[in-house]
C-alpha positions in Angstrom: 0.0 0.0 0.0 2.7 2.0 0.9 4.5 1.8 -3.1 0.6 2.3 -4.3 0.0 5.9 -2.3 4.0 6.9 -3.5 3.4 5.8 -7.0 -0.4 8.0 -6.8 2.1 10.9 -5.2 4.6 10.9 -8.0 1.8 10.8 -10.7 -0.1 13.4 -9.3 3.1 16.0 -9.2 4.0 14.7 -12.9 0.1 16.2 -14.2 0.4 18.7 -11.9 3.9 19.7 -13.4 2.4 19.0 -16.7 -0.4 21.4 -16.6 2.0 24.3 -15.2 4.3 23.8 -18.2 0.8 24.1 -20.6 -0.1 27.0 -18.6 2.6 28.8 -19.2 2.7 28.5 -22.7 -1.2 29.8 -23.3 -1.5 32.5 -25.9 -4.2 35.4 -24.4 -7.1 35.5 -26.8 -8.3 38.9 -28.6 -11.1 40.4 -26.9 -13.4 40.7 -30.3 -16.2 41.8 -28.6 -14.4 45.4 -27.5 -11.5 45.3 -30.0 -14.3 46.0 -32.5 -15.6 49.5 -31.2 -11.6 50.8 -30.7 -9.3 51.1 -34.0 -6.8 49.0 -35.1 -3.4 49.0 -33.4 -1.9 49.7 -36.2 -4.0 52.5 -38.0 -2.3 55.9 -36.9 -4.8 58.1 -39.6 -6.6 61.1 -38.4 -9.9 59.4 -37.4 -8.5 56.8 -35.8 -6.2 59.0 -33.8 -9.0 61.2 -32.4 -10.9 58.2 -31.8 -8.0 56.9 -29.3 -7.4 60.4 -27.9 -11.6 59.9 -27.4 -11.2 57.1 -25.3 -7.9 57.8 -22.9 -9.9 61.2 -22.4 -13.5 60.0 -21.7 -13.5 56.0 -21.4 -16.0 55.8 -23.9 -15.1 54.2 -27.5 -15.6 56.2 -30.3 -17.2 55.3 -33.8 -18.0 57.0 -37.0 -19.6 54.4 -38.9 -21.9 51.5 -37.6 -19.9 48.8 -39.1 -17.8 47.1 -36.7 -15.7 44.5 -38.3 -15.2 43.8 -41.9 -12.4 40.8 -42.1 -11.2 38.5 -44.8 -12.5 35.1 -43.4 -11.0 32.8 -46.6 -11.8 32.7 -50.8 -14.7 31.5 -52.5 -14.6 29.2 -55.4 -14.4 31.6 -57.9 -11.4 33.1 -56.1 -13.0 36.1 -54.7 -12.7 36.7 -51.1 -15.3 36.1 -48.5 -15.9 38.5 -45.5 -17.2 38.6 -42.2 -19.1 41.7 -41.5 -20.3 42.8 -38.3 -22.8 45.9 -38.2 -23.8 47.4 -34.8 -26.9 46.7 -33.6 -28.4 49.3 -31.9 -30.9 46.9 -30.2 -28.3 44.7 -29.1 -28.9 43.2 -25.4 -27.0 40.6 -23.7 -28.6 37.8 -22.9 -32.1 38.5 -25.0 -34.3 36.0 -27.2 -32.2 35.2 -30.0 -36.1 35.7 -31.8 -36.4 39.1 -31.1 -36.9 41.4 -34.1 -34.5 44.5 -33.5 -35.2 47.9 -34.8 -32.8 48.6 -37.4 -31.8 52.4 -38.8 -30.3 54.3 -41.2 -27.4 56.4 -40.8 -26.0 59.5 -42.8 -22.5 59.7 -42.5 -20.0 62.7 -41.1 -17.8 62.5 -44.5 -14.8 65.1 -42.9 -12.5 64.9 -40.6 -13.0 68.4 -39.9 -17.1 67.0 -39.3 -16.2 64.3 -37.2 -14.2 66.7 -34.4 -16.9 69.6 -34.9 -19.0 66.6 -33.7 -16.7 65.2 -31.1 -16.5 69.0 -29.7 -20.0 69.6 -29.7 -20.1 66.0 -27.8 -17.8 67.1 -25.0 -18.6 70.3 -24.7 -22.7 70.1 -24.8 -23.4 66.8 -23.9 -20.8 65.0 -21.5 -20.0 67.6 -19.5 -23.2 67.5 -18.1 -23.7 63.1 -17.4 -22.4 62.3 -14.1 -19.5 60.0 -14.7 -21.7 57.1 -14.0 -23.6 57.2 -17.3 -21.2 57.3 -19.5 -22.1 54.8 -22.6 -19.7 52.2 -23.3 -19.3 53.9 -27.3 -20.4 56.7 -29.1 -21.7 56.8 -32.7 -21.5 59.7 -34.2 -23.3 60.6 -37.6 -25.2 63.3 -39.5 -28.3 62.1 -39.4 -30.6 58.9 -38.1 -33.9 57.2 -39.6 -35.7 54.0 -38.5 -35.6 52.3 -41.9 -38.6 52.6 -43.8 -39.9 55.6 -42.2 -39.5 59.2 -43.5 -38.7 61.1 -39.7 -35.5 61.6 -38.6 -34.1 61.4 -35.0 -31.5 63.2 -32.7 -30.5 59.9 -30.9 -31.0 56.2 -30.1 -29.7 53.9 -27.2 -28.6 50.6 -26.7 -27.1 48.3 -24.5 -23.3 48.8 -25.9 -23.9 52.5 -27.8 -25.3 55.9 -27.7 -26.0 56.5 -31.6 -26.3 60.9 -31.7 -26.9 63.0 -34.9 -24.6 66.0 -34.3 -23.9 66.9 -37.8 -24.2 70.5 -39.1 -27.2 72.5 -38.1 -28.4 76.2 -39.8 -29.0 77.8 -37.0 -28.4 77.8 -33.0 -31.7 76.7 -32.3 -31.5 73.6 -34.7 -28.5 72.4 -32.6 -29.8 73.2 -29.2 -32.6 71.1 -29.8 -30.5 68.1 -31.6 -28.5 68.1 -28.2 -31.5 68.4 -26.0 -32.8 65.1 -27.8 -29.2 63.2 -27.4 -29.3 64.4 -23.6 -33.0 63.4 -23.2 -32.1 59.6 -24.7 -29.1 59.1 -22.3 -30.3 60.5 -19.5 -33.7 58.9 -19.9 -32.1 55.4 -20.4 -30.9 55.9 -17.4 -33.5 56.7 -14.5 -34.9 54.8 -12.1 -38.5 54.5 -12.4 -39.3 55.2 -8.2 -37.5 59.0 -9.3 -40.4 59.5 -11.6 -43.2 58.2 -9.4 -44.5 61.8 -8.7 -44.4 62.3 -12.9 -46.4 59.1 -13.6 -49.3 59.9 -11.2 -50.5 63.2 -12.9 -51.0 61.0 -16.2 -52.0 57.7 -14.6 -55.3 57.3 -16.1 -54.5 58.0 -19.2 -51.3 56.1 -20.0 -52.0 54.4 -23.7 -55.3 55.3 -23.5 -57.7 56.8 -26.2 -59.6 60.3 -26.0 -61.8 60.9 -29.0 -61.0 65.1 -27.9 -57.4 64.7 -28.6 -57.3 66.1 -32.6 -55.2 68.7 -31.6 -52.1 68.8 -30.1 -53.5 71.7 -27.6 -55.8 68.9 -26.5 -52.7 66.6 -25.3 -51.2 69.6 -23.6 -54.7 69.9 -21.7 -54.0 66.5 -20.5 -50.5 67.3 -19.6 -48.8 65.8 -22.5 -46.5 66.6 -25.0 -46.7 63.7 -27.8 -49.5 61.8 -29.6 -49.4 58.4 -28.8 -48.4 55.2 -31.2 -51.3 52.9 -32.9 -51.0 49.2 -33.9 -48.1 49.8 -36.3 -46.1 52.5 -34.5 -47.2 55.3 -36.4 -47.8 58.8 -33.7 -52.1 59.1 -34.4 -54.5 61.3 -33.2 -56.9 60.1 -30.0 -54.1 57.8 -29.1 -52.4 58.7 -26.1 -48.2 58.2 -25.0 -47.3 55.5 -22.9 -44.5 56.3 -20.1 -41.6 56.0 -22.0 -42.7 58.7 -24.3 -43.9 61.1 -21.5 -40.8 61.1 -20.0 -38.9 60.9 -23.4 -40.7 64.1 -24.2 -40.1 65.9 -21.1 -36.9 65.2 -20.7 -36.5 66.4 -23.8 -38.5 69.7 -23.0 -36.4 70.9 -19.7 -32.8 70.0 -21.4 -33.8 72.6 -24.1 -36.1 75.3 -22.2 -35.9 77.2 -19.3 -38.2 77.0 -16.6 -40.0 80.4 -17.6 -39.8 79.9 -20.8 -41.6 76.4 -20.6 -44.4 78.6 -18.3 -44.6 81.2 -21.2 -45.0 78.7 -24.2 -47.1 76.4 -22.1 -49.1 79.2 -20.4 -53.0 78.1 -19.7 -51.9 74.3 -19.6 -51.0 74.2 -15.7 -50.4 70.4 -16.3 -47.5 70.7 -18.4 -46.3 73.0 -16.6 -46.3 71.4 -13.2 -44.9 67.9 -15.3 -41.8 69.9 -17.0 -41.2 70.8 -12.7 -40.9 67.7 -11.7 -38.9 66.4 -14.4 -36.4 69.5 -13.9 -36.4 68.3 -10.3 -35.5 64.2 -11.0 -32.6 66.0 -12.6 -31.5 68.0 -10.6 -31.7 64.6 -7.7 -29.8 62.9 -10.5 -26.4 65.6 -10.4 -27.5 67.2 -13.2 -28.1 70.6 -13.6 -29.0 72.7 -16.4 
């Protein structure tokens, strides 16, 4: 028994000496899924230089375009070469149904490199400046414009799990850009409350949360009910008589207070005390939130 528990002894310190040696020879395997959103090691051009300064400065990646990868993956029989392409989706969420049908968009491109810093300034200077360090998005995109495919609006931003997508292009006038950052504010700040902040909010609209009101035909009619937005029918188009649902409200206020003062909100809303007192609250769930305006 005694040559059996040596022999055991010995052969466990040989596989444990083993498995040391093959340990120390492992090779670290590229992190794909974050190597994507930065540039390539190699690539010292203008873009991909701000987007490295980008990220050492705000710990956010950087992108321009929503394609991610774009790699020669081998040759097809008629000798041209296949690719893999990965496009970033907007939608994406770790750990959902592999069957759910994402949104997809369309983006216009910042063609420049003198576009892309105007944008990267205006991004700094307007937008992260005022987030709390704590909701920072893990990348950027940043384009001209943004359209769900298929439909004819445009928007000033859309969020997802990994990206911020922000249409900070040119704009004609001061106005047109205030209220292009107020919407990219409104989207990251929004993705980013805690519903018990907003109780107060929710209750003045309780009722009438995706509801129907055959007296909405005019916007002034929402604004008597203390909202700021039609609300979506079977197909997700914004209809008369339908009314928002929470997300929108809040989408909407957000939006409002990021781009108005409080008296001007009480001039252009005067004689619709519900708006009023909404836009007040939602000023104040900022203002619990660090972030003042």
């Amino acid at each position: 028994m005694k040559i059996l528990s040596i022999l055991f002894t010995c052969s466990a310190l040989t596989l444990l000496a083993a498995s040391c040696s093959e340990e120390e020879e492992l090779i670290a395997v590229p992190d794909t899924l974050t190597d994507c959103f930065a540039p390539a090691a190699d690539a010292n051009d203008p873009e991909s230089q701000l987007r490295r300064e980008f990220y050492a400065a705000e710990k956010s990646f950087l992108l321009f375009n929503d394609t991610l990868r774009h790699e020669p993956i081998g040759t097809a029989p008629d000798g041209s070469t296949q690719y893999f392409t990965e496009l970033l989706d907007i939608d994406y969420t770790i750990g959902s149904d592999k069957n759910i049908v994402h949104k997809s968009y369309t983006y216009s491109y910042l063609k420049s490199i003198e576009e892309k810093r105007a944008a990267v300034n205006l991004l700094r200077e307007k937008i992260i400046a005022l987030l709390p360090s704590t909701m920072r998005p893990f990348s950027w995109l940043l384009v001209e414009g943004i359209s769900p495919k298929g439909a004819t609006e445009t928007l000033a931003a859309v969020s997802g799990q990994r990206c911020i997508a922000a249409a900070l292009g040119s704009f004609e006038t001061e106005a047109e850009q205030k209220a292009a950052v107020a919407g990219v504010l409104a989207k990251v700040i929004g993705s980013g409350v805690e519903d018990s902040a907003l109780d107060a909010f929710y209750a003045i609209s309780a009722d009438n949360y995706e509801g129907y009101s055959s007296s909405c035909t005019t916007m002034e009619k929402y604004w008597e009910l203390g909202f700021l937005v039609k609300g979506l029918n079977w197909n997700g188009v914004p209809t008369n008589k339908y009314l928002p649902n929470k997300q929108q409200d809040v989408d909407s206020f957000m939006q409002l207070v990021l781009q108005y003062s409080a008296t001007e909100v009480e001039q252009q809303f005067a004689g619709y005390p519900l708006v009023i007192e909404k836009a007040a609250l939602m000023r104040e769930v900022l203002v619990q939130m660090g972030i003042h305006i």
